[in-house]
C-alpha positions in Angstrom: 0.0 0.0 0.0 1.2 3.1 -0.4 0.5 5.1 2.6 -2.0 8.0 2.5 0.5 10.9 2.9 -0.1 14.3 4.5 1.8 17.3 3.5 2.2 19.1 6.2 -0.6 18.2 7.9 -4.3 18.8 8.7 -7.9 19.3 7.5 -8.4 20.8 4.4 -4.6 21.5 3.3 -3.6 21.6 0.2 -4.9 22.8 -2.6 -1.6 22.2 -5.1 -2.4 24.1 -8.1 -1.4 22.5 -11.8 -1.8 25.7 -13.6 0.5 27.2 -15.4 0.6 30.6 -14.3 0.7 32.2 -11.2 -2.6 32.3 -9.1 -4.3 31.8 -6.1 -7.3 29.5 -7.4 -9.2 26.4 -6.5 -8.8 23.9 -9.1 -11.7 21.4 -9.0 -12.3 19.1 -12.0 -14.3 15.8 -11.9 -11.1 13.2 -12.0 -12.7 11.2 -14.6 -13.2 14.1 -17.3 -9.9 15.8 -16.6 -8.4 14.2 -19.7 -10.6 16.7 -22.0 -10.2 19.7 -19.9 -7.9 22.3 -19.8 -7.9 22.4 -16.1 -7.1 19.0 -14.5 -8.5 17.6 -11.4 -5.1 17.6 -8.6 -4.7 14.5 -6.2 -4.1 16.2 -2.8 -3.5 14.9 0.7 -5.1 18.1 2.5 -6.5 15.4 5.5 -3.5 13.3 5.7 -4.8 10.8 3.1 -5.5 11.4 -1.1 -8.6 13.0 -2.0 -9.0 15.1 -5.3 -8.8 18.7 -4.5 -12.7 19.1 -4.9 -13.5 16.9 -1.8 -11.7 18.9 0.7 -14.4 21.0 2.3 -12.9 24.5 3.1 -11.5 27.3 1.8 -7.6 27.3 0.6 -5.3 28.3 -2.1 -2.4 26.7 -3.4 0.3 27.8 -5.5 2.7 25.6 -7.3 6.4 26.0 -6.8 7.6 26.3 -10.5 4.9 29.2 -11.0 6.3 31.1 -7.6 9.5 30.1 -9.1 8.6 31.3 -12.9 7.4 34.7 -11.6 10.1 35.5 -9.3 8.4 35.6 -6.3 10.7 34.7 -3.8 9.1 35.4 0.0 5.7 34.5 1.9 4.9 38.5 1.8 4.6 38.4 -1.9 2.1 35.2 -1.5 -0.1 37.2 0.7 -0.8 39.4 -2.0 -3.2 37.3 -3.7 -4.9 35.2 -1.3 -8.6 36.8 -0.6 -8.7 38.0 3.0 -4.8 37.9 3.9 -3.0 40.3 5.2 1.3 39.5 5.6 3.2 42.1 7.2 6.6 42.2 8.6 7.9 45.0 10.8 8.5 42.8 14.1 11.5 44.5 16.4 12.1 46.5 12.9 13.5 43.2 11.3 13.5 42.5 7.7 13.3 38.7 8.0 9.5 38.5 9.9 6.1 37.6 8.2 3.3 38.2 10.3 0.2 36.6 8.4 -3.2 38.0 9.3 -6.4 35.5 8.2 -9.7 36.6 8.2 -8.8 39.1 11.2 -6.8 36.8 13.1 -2.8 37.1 13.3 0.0 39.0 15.7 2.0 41.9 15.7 4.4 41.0 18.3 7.1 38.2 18.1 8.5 37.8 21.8 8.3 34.3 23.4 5.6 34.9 25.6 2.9 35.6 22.0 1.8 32.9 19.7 0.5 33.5 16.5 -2.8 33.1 15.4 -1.9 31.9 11.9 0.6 28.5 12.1 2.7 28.2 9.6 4.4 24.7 8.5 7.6 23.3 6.6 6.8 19.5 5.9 4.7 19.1 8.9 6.5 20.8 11.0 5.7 23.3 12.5 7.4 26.6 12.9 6.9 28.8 16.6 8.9 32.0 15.8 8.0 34.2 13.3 11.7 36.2 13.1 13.2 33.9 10.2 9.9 32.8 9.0 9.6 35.0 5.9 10.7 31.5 4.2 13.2 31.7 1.2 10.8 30.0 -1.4 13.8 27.9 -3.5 13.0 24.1 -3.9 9.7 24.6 -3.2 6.8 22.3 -4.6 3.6 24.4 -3.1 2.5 26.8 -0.9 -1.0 25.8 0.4 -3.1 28.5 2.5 -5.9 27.2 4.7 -8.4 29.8 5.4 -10.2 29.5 9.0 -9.4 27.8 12.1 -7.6 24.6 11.7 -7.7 23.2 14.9 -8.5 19.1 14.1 -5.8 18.3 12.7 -3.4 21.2 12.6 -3.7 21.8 16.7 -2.7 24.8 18.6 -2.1 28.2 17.3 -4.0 28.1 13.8 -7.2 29.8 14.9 -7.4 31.5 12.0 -5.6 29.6 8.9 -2.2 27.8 8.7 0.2 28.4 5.9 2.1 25.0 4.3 5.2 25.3 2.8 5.7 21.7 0.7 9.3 20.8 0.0 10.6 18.9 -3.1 11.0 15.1 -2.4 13.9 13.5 -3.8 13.4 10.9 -6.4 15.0 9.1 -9.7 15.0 11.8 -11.6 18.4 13.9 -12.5 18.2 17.5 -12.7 19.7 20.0 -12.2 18.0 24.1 -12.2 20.7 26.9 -11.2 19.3 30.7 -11.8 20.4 34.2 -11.7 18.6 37.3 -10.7 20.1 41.0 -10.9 18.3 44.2 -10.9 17.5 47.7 -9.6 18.0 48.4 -6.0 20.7 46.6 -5.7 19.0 43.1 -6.0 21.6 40.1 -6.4 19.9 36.7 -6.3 21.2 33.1 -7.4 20.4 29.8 -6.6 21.4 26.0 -7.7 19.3 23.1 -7.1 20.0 19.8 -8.2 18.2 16.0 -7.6 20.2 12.9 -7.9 19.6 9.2 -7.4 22.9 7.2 -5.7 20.7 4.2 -6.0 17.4 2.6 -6.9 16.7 3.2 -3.3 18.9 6.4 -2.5 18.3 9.7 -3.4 19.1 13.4 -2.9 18.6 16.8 -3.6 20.4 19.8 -2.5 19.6 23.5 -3.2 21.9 26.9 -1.9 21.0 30.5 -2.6 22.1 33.6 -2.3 19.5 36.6 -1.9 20.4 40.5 -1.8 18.8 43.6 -1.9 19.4 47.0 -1.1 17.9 49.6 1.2 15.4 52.4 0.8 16.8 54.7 3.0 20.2 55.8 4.9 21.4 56.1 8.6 21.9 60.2 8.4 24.0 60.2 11.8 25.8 57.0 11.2 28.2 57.3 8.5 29.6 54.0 9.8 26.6 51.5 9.3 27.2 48.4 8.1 23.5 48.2 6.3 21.4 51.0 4.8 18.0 50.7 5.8 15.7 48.6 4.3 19.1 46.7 2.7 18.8 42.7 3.5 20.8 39.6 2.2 20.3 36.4 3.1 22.3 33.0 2.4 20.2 29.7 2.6 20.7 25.9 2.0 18.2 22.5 2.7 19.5 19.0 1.6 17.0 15.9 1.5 17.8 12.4 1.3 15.5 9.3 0.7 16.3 6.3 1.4 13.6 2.9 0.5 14.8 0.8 3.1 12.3 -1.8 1.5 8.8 -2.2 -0.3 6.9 -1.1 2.7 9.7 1.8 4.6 10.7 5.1 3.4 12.8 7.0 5.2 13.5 11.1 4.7 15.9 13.6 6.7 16.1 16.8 6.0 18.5 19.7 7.1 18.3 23.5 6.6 20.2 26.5 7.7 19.6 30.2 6.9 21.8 33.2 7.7 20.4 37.1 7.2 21.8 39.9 8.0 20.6 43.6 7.5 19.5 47.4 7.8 16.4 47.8 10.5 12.9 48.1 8.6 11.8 51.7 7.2 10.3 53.4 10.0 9.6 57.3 11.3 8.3 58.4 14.2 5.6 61.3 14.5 5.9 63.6 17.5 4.2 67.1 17.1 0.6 65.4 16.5 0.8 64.2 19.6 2.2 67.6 21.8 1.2 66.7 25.3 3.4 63.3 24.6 6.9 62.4 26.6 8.8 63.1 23.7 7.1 66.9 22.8 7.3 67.9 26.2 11.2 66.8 26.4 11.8 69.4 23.6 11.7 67.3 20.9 9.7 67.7 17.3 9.6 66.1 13.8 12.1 68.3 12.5 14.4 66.1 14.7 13.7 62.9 12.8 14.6 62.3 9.3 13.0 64.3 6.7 12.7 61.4 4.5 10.9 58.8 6.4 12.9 56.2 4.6 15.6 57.5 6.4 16.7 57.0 10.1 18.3 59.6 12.2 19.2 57.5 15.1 22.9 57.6 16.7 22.3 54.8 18.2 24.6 52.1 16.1 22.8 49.2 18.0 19.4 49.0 16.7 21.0 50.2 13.1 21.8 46.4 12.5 19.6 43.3 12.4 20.1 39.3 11.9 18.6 35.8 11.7 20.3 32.5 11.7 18.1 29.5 11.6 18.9 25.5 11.3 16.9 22.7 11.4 17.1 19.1 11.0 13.8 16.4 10.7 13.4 12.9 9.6 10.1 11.2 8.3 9.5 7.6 8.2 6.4 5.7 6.3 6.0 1.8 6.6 3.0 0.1 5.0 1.8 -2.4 7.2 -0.2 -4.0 5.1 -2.3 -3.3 1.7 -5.0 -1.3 4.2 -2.6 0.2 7.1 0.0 2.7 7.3 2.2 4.8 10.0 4.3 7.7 9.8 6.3 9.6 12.0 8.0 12.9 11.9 10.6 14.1 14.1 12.1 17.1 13.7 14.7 19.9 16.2 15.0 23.8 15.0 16.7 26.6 16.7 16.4 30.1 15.7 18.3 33.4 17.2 18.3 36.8 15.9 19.3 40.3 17.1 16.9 43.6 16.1 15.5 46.2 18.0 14.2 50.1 17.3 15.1 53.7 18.5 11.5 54.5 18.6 12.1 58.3 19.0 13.6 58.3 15.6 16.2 60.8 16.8 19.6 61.5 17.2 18.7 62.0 21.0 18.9 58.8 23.1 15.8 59.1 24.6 13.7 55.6 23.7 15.5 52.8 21.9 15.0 48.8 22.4 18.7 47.2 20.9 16.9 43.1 21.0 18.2 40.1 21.0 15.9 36.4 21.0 16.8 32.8 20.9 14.3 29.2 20.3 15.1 26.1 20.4 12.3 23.8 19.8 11.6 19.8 19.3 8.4 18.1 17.9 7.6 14.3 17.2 4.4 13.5 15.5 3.4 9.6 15.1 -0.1 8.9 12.6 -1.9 5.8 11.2 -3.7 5.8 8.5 -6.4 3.4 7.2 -9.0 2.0 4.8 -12.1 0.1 6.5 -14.4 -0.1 3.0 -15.8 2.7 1.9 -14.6 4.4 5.8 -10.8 6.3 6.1 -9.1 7.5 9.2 -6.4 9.0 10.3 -5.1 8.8 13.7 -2.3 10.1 15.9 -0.4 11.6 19.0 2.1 15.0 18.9 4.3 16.6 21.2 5.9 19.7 21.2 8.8 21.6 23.1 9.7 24.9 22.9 12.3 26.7 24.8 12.9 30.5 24.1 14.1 33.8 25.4 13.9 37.5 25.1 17.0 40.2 26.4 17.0 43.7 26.2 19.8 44.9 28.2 20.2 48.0 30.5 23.6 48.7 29.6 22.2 48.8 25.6 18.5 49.8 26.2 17.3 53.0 27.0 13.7 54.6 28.0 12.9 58.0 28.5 16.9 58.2 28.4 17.5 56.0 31.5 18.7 52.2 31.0 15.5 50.1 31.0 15.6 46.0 30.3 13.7 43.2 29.5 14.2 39.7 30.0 11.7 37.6 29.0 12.1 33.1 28.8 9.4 30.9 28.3 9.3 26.7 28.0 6.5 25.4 26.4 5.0 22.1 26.5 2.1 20.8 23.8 0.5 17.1 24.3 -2.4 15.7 21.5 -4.0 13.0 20.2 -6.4 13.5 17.3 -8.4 11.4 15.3 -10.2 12.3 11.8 -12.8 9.4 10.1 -14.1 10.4 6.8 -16.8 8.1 5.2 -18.6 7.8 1.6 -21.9 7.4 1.8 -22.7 7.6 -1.7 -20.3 8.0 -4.9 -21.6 11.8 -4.3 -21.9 12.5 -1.2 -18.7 12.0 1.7 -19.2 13.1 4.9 -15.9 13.2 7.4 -15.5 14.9 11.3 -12.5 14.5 13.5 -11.5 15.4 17.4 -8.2 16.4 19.1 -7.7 16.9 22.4 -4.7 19.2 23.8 -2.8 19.6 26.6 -0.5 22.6 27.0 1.7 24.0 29.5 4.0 27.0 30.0 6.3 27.8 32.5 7.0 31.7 32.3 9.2 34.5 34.2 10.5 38.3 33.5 12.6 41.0 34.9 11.8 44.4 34.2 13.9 45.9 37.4 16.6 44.8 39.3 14.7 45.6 42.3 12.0 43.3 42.1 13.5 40.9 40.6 12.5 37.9 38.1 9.5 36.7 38.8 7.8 33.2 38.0 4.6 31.8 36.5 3.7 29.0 34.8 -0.3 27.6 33.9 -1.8 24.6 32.1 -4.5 24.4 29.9 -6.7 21.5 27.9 -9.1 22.1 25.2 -11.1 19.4 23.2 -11.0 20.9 19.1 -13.5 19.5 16.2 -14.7 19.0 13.3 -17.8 18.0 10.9 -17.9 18.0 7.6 -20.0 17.5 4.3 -19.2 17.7 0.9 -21.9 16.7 -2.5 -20.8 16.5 -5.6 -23.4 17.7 -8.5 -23.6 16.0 -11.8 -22.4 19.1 -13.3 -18.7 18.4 -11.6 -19.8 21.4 -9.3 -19.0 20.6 -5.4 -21.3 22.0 -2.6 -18.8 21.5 1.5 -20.7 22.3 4.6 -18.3 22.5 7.6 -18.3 23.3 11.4 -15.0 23.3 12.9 -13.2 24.8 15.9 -9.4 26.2 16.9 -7.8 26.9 20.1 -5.1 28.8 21.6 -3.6 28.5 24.8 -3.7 31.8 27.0 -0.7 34.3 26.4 1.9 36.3 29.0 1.9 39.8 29.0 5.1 40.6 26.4 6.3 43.8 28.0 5.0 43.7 31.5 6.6 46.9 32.9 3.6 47.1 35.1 5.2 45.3 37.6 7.6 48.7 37.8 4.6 51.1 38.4 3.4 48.4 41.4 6.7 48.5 43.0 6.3 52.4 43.5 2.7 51.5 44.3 4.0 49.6 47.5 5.8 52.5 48.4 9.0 51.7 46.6 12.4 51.9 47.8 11.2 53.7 50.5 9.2 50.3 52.1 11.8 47.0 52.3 8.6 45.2 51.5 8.2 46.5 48.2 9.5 44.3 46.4 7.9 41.1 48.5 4.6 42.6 48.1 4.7 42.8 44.1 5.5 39.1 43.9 2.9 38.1 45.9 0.8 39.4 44.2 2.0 37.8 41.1 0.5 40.1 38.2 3.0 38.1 35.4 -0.2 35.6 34.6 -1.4 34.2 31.4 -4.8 34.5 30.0 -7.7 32.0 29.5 -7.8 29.6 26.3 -8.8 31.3 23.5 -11.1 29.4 21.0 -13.0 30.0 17.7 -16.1 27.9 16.0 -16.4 28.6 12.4 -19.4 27.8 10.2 -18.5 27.7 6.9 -20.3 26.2 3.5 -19.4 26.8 -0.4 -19.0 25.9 -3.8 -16.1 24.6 -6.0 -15.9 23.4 -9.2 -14.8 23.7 -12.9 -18.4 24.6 -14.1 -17.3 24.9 -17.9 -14.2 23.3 -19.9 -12.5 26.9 -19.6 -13.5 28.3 -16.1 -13.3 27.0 -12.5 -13.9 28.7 -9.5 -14.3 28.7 -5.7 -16.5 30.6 -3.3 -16.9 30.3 0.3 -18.8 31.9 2.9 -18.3 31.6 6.3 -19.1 32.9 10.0 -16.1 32.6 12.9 -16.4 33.3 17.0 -13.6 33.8 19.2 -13.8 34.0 22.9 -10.9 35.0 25.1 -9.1 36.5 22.1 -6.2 39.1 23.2 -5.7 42.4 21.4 -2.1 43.9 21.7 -2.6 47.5 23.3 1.0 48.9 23.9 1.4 52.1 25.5 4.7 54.2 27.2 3.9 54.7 30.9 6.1 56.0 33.6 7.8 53.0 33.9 8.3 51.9 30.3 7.0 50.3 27.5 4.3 48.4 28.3 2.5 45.8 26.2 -0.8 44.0 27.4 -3.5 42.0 26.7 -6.9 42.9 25.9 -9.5 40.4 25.8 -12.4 40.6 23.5 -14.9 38.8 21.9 -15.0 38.6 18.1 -17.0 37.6 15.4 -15.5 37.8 11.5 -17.8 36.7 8.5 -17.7 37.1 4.9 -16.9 35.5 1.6 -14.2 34.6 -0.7 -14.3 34.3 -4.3 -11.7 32.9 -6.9 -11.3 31.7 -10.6 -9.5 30.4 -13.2 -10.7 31.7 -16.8 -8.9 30.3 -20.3 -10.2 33.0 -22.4 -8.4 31.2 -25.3 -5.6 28.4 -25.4 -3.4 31.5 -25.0 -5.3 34.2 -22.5 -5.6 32.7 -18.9 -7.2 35.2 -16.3 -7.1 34.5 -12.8 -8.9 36.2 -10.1 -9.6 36.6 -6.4 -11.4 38.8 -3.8 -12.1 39.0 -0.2 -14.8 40.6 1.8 -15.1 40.6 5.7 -16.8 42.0 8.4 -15.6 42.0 11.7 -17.2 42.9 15.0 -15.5 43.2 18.3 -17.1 42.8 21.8 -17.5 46.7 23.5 -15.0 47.0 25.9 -16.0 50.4 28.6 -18.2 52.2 26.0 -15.1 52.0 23.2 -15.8 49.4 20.2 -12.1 47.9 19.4 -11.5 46.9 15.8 -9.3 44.0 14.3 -5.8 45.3 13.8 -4.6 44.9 10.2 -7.3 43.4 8.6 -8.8 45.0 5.5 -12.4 44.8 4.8 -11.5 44.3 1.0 -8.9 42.2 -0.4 -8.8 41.4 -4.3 -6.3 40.3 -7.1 -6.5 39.9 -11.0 -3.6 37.8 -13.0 -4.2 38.0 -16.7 -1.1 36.0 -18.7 -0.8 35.8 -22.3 1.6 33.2 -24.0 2.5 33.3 -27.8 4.7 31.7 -30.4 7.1 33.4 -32.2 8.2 32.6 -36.1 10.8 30.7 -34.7 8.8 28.3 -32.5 9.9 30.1 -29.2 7.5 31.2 -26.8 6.6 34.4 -24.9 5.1 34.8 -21.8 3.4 37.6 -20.1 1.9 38.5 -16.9 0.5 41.3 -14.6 -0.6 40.3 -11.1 -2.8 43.6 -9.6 -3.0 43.4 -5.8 -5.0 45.1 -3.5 -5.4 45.6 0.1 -8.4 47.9 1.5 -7.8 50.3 4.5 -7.2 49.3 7.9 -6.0 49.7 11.5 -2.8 49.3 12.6 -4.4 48.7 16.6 -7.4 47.7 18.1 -9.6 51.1 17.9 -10.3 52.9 15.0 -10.7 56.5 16.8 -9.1 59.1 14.1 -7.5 60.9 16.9 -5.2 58.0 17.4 -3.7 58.6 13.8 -3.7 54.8 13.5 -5.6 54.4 10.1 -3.5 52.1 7.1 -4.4 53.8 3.9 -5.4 51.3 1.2 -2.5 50.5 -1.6 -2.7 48.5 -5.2 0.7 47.0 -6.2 1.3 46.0 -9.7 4.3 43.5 -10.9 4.4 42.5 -14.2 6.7 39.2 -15.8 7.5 38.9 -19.6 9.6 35.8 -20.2 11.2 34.3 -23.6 12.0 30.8 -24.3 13.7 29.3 -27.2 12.5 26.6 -29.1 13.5 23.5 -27.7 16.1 25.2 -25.1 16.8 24.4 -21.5 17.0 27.8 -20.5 14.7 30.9 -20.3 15.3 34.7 -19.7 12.4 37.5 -18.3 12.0 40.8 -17.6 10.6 41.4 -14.5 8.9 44.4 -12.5 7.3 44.5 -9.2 5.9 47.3 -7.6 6.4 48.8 -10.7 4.2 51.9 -9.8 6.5 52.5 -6.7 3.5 52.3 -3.9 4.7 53.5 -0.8 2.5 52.3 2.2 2.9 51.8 5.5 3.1 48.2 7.0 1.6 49.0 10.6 0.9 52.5 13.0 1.3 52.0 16.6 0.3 55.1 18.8 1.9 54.6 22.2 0.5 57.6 23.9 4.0 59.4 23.9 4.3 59.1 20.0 3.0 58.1 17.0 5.0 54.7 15.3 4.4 54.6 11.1 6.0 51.4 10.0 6.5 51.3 6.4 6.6 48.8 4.1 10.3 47.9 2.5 8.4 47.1 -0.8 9.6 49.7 -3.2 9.8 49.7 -7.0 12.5 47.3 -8.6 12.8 46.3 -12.2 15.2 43.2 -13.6 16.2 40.1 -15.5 16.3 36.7 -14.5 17.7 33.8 -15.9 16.8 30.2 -15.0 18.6 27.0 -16.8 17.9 23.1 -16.4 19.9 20.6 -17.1 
């Protein structure tokens, strides 16, 4: 038998995408007709076994890794530009290397070891905690699938509102071997080698390096010395995979990956006179003391001028067929991540507020599954662990607030214990209905030290949560497929991030001036966690290739979240503080997206997002999602034609756009916290020769230069306007196979 594999995990994955250019579309063709269609029916294994794409009942989009490739997109961010009701942004601790993916209003802005984000994101089924490093370099890549809605079944903890799958190239028999080359405006430098080669019948390997550059936006005015201008990046990256067929029934695959970044801090300015009864006014400071250009940075401070990621992994995977009906596999798998970053949030030469940040995770997962056929009934069964171990520093001889030292030392350990189960049953040739449960045990053992004086302080909580999952999905005689699903996510509760609170307590208990002080702020332990956080959503839609020439995908859905915590950060007295506030939310909408041959040569692919989202009232004030746009929508038209001399051109325009939103939880104009709304426009025009191994395009993106900001984050004392590093930048790429 050959064991019902799962790429990466849980319900409704994958949606891998045979089209030939670039989209962000459901592909759903009836198997048996896919011979006479343009559009053929794709074999996925979105619920840890093979089903065609149609029969996996929720919203996703998939995109192939020789169309990312083809097109030149080379980071999640770009991705999130064309999936309806996605949001990616990256400004965590001003570092170049973070994606922070927001789905269907559900995502984090922070990236310290006490948060967990609401969107999980997965390399091979395993699954990534940090988001510093995780703006995955997308070389030897064989899809992207994006799961829209909480994924809690089969995916577990922390993908309340969508997981993200990043598929990796198996090795097999085949020997190739791609190497391309990338060079363009703003200093862009990019080249990569893959190659796949079999030692054996039953050995195999492939290897891919790369080398990724691009250069800043902006300079550090009052550092002449900087290593980095800012915005500038470059990254080096590797992954080798080797499979081994022990025998007929095992197959055996490690893995091993290693990234190294290094950089200028994101584009950022600070505002200051619109907010005049702020710290920073009433120190004597205005916006004629940041940088005129916002893509510029006027801090003296060479610490937070400088950012970096290093990242390593290792995992191995082993299938054995028990028998013609049975099947286990297990995936093990240990990463560690560090990285250094950090902002001078006045934006000044003055060293008034700036956070120079270091973090480190290490973190171990083991995952062990059967899977079976009982007649016309499939399952899929298993147990997971997971271990993470992680740490925040900012030091007081480095860090400085309201030009005093300030610090921040932050570790957490956490501990995640499941055992799922997912049955899926056809109880006609049309109609399949499935369900699953998972129950979850998590644990995490927390402490901090804002001040000396009071010390580090201790916590640690438990929490258990029963996730599921029922399904329906009918296929019409047209081909068209009608899904019904209910399913549910969970979260455990979250540490306060910056809990300088425990500062303006101190003083509360009198201070230095009572020997208690101190005694009394720890036992009165503020440092907790919050209650599980949980989301139902309802969810039915259509998918289907209704013609020979079109296929398309709609979804409409309705999602509640209790317990779920809002970042509010604010400077106080004591510091930077960051807490937690708890809401109630409630996000529906729909989401639309096609595939159109126009003519053998004229492909059109579209997609669009609408959502509304209402938040719980908290003391008379109505909160609102942070970066979530009502709208979201794309358009991808391609056009391929021969040329007299048998050789092929290929064009393409991908239109993005991303409605206005929030960069906090209130949308109150006085806070200056609004997102304006942005269209981005790349284009990709490629030649190939007749009957060459080798290709070169012209390539654009951004070509209209849109400047927008990534986030706005009004602390009380000043305004923060992160913007985007997404500028204009124009090129040639060339791409060989051999």
């Amino acid at each position: 038998m050959s064991t019902p594999v799962r790429n990466l995990s849980p319900i409704a994955a994958a949606m891998a995408f045979a089209l030939t250019s670039f989209s962000s579309t459901s592909v759903m063709a009836d198997e048996a007709k896919a011979e006479d269609k343009k559009i053929e029916a794709i074999t996925v294994t979105a619920t840890k076994r093979s089903q065609v794409i149609y029969e996996v009942p929720i919203a996703m989009s998939a995109f192939s890794g020789d169309d990312l490739d083809s097109q030149g997109i080379s980071d999640i961010t770009d991705v999130g530009k064309f999936v309806p009701n996605l949001n990616i942004t990256g400004f965590s601790a001003g570092h170049n290397s973070s994606a922070n993916p927001f789905i269907r209003g559900i995502g984090l802005q922070d990236h310290l070891i006490t948060t967990d984000p609401g969107v999980s994101v997965y390399v091979d089924g395993v699954y990534l905690g940090r988001q510093v490093g995780q703006n995955w370099n997308l070389a030897n890549i064989e899809r992207i699938e994006v799961l829209r809605g909480p994924q809690g079944t089969l995916y577990g903890r922390n993908s309340i509102g969508g997981a993200i799958n990043i598929i990796t190239k198996q090795p097999d028999q085949a020997a190739v071997t791609k190497v391309s080359a990338e060079v363009g405006t703003r200093g862009r430098l990019k080249g990569s080698i893959f190659t796949n080669q079999a030692v054996t019948e039953d050995l195999a390997f492939n290897f891919n390096m790369g080398f990724n550059r691009r250069g800043g936006l902006g300079e550090f005015i009052n550092l002449p010395n900087a290593e980095y201008d800012v915005g500038e990046n470059q990254e080096f990256h590797g992954r080798l995979s080797v499979k081994y067929n022990a025998s007929e029934d095992l197959r055996l695959v490690f893995t091993a990956d290693a990234n190294d970044g290094e950089g200028g801090t994101r584009p950022f300015t600070t505002l200051i006179d619109e907010l005049p009864n702020g710290r920073l006014a009433q120190s004597g400071l205005t916006n004629a003391d940041v940088a005129s250009d916002p893509y510029d940075n006027a801090t003296s401070t060479i610490e937070t001028a400088t950012v970096s990621n290093k990242a390593n992994g290792i995992s191995l995977t082993a299938e054995y067929d028990i028998n013609a009906d049975l099947g286990t596999k297990f995936i093990f798998s240990k990463r560690s991540s560090e990285y250094k970053a950090g902002l001078d949030d006045d934006g000044t030469a003055v060293k008034l507020d700036h956070y120079p940040e270091r973090g480190t995770a290490d973190q171990t997962s083991v995952e062990l599954q059967l899977t079976g056929y009982l007649g016309s009934v499939d399952f899929v069964t298993g147990v997971y662990w997971f271990n993470e171990e992680g740490s925040n520093r900012q030091s007081d001889t480095e860090a400085q607030f309201n030009g005093g030292p300030t610090k921040l030392e932050l570790d957490q350990e956490t501990t995640s214990r499941a055992v799922f189960v997912n049955v899926g049953y056809d109880a006609t040739d049309d109609l399949r209905l499935s369900g699953g449960v998972r129950y979850t045990e998590d644990e995490k053992s927390a402490s901090t030290n804002v001040f000396d004086p009071v010390g580090t302080i201790h916590s640690s909580r438990e929490w258990d949560e029963v996730s599921y999952e029922v399904a329906a999905n009918y296929t019409f005689e047209n081909g068209l497929n009608w899904y019904g699903t209910v399913q549910t996510g969970y979260q455990s509760g979250q540490y306060p991030a910056r809990p300088y609170f425990l500062i303006g307590q101190f003083f509360g208990a009198g201070g230095f001036d009572n020997p208690e002080a101190a005694a009394i702020v720890r036992a009165n332990n503020a440092f907790m966690a919050s209650d599980n956080i949980s989301a139902i959503n309802y969810e039915t839609g259509f998918k289907g290739q209704l013609t020979d020439d079109f296929s398309m995908s709609v979804a409409f859905f309705n999602t509640e979240y209790d317990d779920l915590p809002y970042q509010v950060n604010t400077s106080t007295e004591t510091g930077f503080d960051t807490n937690n506030l708890i809401v109630e939310q409630t996000s529906r909408g729909v989401e639309f997206e096609s595939t159109y041959y126009v003519t053998d040569n004229f492909t059109l692919h579209s997609s669009f997002g609408f959502m509304d989202v209402d938040v719980e009232e908290q003391n008379g004030v109505k909160p609102v999602a942070p970066l979530t746009p009502e709208w979201t929508a794309s358009l991808s038209p391609s056009y391929t034609f021969e040329l007299e001399n048998n050789a092929t051109v290929t064009s393409r325009f991908d239109v993005s756009f991303r409605d206005s939103m929030y960069g906090e939880p209130s949308s109150d104009p006085l806070r200056m916290t609004q997102v304006d709304s942005r269209t981005t426009v790349n284009f990709d025009i490629s030649y190939a020769p007749a009957n060459a191994n080798w290709d070169v395009s012209l390539y654009g993106r951004n070509i209209f230069d849109e400047r927008y900001d990534d986030a706005r984050l009004n602390t009380g004392d000043y305004l923060l306007v992160i913007k985007s590093n997404d500028a204009s930048e124009f090129g040639v790429r060339y791409r060989a196979t051999f």
